[in-house]
C-alpha positions as CSV (number, residue, x, y, z in Angstrom):
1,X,65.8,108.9,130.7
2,X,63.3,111.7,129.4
3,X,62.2,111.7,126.2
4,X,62.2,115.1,124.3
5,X,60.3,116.5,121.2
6,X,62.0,118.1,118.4
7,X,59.7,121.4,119.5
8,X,61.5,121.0,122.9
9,X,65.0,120.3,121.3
10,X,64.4,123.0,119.5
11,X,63.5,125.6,122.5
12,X,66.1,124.0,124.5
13,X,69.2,125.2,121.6
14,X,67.2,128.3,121.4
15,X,67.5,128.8,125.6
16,X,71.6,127.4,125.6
17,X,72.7,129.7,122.5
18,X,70.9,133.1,124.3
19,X,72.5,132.1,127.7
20,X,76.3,133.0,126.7
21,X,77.3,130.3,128.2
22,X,79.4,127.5,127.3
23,X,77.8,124.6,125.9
24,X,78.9,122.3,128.6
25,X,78.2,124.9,131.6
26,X,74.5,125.0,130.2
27,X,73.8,121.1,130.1
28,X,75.6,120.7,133.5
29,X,73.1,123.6,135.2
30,X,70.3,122.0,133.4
31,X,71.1,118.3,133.6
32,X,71.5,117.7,130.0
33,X,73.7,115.2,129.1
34,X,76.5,117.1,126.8
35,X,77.0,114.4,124.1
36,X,72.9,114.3,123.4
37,X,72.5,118.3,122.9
38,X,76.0,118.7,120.6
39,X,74.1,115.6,118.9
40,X,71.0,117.8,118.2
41,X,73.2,121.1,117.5
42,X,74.4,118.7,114.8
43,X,71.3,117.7,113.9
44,X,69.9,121.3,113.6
45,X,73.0,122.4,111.9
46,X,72.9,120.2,109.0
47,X,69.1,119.2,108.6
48,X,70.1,115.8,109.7
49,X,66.7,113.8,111.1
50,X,68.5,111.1,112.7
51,X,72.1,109.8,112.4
52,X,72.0,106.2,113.6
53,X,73.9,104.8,110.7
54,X,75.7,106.7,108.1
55,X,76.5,104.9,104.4
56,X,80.1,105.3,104.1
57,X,79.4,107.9,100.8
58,X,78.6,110.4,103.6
59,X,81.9,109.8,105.8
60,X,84.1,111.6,103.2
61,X,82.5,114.8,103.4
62,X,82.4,115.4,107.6
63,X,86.1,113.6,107.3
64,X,86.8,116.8,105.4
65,X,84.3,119.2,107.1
66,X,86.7,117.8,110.6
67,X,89.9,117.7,109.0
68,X,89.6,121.8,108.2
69,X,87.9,122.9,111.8
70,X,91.1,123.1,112.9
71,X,90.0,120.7,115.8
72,X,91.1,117.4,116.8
73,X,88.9,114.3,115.7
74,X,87.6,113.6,119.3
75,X,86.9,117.2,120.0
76,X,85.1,117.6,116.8
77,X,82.7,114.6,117.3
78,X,82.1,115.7,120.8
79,X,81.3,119.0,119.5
80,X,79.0,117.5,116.2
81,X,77.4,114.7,118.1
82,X,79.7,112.2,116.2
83,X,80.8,109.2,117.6
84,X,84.4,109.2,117.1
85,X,84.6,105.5,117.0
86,X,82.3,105.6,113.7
87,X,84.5,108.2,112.0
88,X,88.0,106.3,112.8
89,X,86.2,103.3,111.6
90,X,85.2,104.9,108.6
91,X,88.1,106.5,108.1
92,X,89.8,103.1,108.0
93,X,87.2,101.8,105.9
94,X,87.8,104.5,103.1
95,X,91.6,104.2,103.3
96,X,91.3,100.2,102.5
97,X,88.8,100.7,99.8
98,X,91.1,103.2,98.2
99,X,94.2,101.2,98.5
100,X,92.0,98.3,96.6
101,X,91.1,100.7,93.7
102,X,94.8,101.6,93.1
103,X,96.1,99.0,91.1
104,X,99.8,98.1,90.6
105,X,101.3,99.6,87.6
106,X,102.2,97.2,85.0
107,X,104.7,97.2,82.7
108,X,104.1,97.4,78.8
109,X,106.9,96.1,76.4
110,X,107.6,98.6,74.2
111,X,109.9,96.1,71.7
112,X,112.9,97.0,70.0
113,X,113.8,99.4,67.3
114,X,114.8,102.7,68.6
115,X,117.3,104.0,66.4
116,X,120.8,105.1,68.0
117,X,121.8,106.5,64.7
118,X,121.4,110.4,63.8
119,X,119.0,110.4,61.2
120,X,116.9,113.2,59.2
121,X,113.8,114.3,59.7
122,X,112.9,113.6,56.3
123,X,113.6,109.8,57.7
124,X,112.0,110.0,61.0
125,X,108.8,110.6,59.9
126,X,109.0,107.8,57.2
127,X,110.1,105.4,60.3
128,X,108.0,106.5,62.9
129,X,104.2,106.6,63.0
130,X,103.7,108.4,66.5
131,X,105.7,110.9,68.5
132,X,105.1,111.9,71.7
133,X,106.9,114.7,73.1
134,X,106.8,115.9,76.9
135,X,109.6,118.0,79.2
136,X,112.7,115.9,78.7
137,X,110.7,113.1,77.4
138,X,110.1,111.7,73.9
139,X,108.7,108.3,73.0
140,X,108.3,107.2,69.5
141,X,106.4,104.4,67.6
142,X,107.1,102.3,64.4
143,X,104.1,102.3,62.2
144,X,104.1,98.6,63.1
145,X,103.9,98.8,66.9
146,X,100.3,97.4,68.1
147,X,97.7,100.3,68.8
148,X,96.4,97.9,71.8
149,X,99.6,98.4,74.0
150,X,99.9,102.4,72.6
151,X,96.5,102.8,74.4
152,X,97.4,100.8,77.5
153,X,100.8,102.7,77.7
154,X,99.2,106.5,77.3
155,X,96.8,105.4,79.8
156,X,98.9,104.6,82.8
157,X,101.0,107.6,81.7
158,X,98.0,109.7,82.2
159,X,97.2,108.1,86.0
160,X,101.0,108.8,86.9
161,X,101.2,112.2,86.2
């Protein structure tokens, strides 16, 4: 195994990119293992020293940075020197941990007391202490009904939407 500087990495991207040839072409003529230089392309490309381990807060934005290349997960860790092993892995990781932060909806008892009757406005706003009014929805609140579940009920109305 030969052990390179980061001057030498650096003349050696410099050489490949002036050749015109395909990445692979060059490292096969010059008995450079593929997977090491697209590692140090990466490297170069995003001012990235070493990438033994990555904290999963840095997954989500090469996910993306993959995800809108255009190119398939393998080909795209091949290319960036990304073990695709690591990003499935983290991938799987991020999907679990977003599943956990989801909660399941629970429901709030709004009581009784919604009038059927036809009443005046006059009278509505002496009954009612909140309206709220959205598309074809409108929910209404006695003066009486606790401000607690009001709160908890606007705020999973907000998440669903």
């Amino acid at each position: 195994m030969v052990v390179r500087t980061e001057s030498e990495w650096a003349e050696i991207l410099e050489a490949c990119e002036k050749s015109g040839q395909s990445r692979s072409a060059w490292c096969r003529e010059h008995g450079i293992n593929v997977k090491t230089m697209a590692n140090h392309v990466y490297k170069k490309r995003n001012g990235v020293e070493s990438n033994t381990k990555r904290s999963l807060h840095e997954w989500p934005a090469l996910i993306d940075t993959q995800k809108s290349s255009g190119m398939s997960r393998s080909a795209w860790c091949r290319e960036n020197g990304i073990s695709d092993k690591a990003m499935k892995t983290a991938e799987r990781r991020l999907n679990a941990q977003q599943s956990q932060a989801a909660p399941e909806p629970k429901w709030v008892e709004l009581g009784s007391g919604a009038k059927t009757e036809a009443t005046s406005a006059k009278q509505e706003r002496a009954q009612w202490a909140v309206r709220i009014r959205g598309g074809n929805l409108e929910i209404e609140f006695d003066a009486g009904y606790p401000v607690e579940k009001l709160v908890i009920l606007i705020e999973r109305l907000v998440k669903q939407c």
